[in-house]
N, C-alpha and C positions, 0 to 999 in steps of 0.2 A: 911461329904463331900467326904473322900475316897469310901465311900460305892457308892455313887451315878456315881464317877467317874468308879466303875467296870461294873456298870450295861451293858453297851453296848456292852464292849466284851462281856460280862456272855449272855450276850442273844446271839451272834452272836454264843458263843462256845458251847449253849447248842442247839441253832436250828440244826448248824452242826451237834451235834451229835445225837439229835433226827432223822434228814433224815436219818443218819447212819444205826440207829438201826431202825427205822421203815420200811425203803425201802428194809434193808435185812430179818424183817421178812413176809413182804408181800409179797418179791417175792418167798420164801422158800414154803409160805402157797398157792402160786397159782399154783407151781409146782407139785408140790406132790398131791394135791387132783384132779388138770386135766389131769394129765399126760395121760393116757389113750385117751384120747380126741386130744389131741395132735398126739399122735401117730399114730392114724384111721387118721388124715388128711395128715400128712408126709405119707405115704403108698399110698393113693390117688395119691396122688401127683407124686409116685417114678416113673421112666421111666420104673421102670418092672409091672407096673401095682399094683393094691391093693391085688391082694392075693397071685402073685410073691413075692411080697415083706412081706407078714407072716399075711394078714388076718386080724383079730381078735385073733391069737396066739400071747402070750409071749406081751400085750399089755403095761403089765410095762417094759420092755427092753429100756435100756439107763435114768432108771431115775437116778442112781445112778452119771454118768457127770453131768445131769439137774439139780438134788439138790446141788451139790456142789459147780457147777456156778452159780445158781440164787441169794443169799445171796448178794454173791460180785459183783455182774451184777447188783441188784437191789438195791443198797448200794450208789454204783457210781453213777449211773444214777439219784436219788434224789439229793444227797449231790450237785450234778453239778448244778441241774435244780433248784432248792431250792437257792443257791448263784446267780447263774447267773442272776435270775429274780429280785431277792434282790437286788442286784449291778443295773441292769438296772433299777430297781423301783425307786430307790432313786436319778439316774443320771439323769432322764428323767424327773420325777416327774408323771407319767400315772403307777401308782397302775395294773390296771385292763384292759392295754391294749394286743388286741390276739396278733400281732407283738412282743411286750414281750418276751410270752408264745412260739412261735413259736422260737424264736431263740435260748430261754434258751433250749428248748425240743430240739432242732437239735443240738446243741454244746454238749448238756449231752448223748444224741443216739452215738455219734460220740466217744465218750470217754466211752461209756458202750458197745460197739461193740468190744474194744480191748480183754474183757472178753469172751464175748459172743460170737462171730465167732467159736473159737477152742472150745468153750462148745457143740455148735450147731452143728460141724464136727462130734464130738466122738458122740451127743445122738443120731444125724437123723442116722448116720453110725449100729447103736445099734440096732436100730428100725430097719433097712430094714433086717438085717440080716436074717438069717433064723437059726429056732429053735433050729435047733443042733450045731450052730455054738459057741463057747462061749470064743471069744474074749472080752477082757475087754474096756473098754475106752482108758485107760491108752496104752492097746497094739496097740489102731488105731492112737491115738494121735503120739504113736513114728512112727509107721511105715508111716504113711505121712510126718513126718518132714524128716524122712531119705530119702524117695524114691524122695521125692518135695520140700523139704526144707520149708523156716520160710514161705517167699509170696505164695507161689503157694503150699504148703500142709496145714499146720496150719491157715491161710488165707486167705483159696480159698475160693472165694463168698466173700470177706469185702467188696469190692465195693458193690455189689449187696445189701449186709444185709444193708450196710448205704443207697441204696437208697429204699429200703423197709423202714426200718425202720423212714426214716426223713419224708417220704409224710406221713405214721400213725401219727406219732406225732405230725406235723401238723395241720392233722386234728383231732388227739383225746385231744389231752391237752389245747387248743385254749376252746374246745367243755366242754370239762370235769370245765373248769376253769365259764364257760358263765354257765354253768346248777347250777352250787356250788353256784355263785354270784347271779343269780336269783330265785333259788328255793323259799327262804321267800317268797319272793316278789307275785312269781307264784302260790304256793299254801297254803301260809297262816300257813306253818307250819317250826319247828324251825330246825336246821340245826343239823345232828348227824352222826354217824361212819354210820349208814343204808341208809341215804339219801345220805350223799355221795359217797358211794357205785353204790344207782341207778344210780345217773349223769356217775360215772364208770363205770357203766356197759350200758349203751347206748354210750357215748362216743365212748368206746372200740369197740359195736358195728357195728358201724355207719364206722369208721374208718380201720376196718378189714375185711369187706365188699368191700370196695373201691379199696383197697389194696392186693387182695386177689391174680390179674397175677404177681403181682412182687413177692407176698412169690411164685407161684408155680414157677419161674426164680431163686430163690435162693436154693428151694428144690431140681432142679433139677442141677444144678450148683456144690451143693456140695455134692450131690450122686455121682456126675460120678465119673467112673474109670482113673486113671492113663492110657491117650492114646489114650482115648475116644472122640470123636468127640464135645461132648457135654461140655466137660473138658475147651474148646481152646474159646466157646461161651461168650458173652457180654449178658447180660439179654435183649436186643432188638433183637437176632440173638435167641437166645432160646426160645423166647414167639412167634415170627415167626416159629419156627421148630413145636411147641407145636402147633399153630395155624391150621398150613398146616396139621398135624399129627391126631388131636382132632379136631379140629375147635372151637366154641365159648366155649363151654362146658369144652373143656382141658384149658383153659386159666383163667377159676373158679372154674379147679379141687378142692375139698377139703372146698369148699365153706362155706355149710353147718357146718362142724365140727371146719373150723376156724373161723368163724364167731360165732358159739355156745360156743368155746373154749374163745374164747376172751372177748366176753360179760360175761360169768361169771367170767372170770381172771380179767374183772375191775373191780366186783363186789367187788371180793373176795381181789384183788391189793388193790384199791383206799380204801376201809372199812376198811381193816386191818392195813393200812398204817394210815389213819387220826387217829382208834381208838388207836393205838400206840404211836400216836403222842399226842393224850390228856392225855393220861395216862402218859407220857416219863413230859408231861406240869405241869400236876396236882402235879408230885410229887419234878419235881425244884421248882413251887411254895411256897410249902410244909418247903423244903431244905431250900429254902432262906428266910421264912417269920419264921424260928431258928435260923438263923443265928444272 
């Protein structure tokens, strides 16, 4: 009888920390092998243009902030999104509904952006530099908090990044959850780390696609300089300057590479993350069926 009475924390304490470790190594493995990709679309994106701002030079510059924030960025953002929906599953009783999916995904965006802001400042800052410059992360992170302090250097764009990031997850984890739940169903075949992948990797697409003028509102938000006209902008003041400046085309600057970037970063997310999470499964089973 004592045995049975652990089971439900034991499951609760090992989902936790499966999200844990699963979320931080999928977002470790999405970083590192797209970085490049990434970077060709922040450059697009920059107010100095794509070859002002370094081209196809130096295209791994700034991964070094990216991998050290994505762990803990991707860590937060499951552990959050993984309770939250659990808590709302069992309070509602609707398993499988996107409302769910859409609140856990915006409350855990909101709590993974405390990480990810000041990671995003120091990698895009890295990427636009120019080749011979070789400032480190570390040295842009201080010099903004000193010259702008916590909100307005370390910070700059969190608004922006939470409203980019909540309309994505909106539509990616709603999308991502609906393709997971009917895949069987749809094509007759069984559910694995690869299949869920695909649904990741259309989700993601579909989703970054849509979303694509609010990233170029935050790229360019949190380029500017200390002074800058662009500095003082709201992301409806900016995507107007962008508009009048580019017209339709500046406002999907970067399209292509973030939409290419993203679709395989669910690929590469959401597969690494489930294949994580069976393996993190298979082996509490393992654990508990010695016990």
């Amino acid at each position: 009888m004592e045995g049975n009475k652990e089971v439900p924390h034991m499951h609760t304490q090992y989902s936790f920390l499966h999200s844990l470790v699963a979320g931080g190594v999928a977002g470790v493995v999405v970083d590192i092998a797209l970085f490049p990709i990434d970077t060709v679309k922040t450059r697009l994106q920059s107010e100095l243009g794509f070859l002002r701002a370094g081209g196809f030079r130096g295209i791994y510059k700034g991964l070094a902030p990216a991998a050290a924030g994505s762990a803990p960025t991707a860590a937060l953002f499951f552990c959050t999104y993984e309770s939250i929906k659990r808590h709302l599953s069992n309070v509602t009783g609707a398993a499988n509904s996107p409302y769910i999916h859409m609140v856990s995904a915006s409350c855990a965006e909101v709590l993974a952006c405390l990480i990810r802001v000041p990671v995003e400042i120091a990698k895009q800052r890295r990427q636009t530099l120019g080749t011979t410059q070789k400032t480190t992360a570390l040295q842009i992170l201080w010099r903004a908090y000193k010259l702008e302090g916590l909100r307005r250097g370390l910070y700059r764009g969190f608004g922006t990044t939470v409203m980019r990031e909540i309309p994505f997850s909106l539509i990616q984890f709603p999308l991502w959850e609906y393709f997971k739940l009917h895949w069987t169903a749809t094509t007759g075949l069984e559910s694995t780390p690869f299949t869920v992948a695909l649904c990741g990797a259309m989700a993601g697409g579909i989703a970054a696609g849509l979303t694509t003028p609010l990233d170029v509102a935050k790229t360019r938000i949190m380029l500017a300089e200390q002074g800058t006209a662009t500095k003082k902008l709201n992301a409806h003041n900016v995507l107007r300057t962008v508009y009048r400046e580019r017209g339709f085309a500046g406002l999907f600057a970067g399209f292509t590479p973030r939409v290419l970037w993203i679709t395989l970063g669910g690929a590469f997310f959401f597969g690494f993350y489930d294949l994580t999470s069976r393996l993190l499964s298979a082996n509490a089973s393992t654990d508990n069926a010695n016990i």
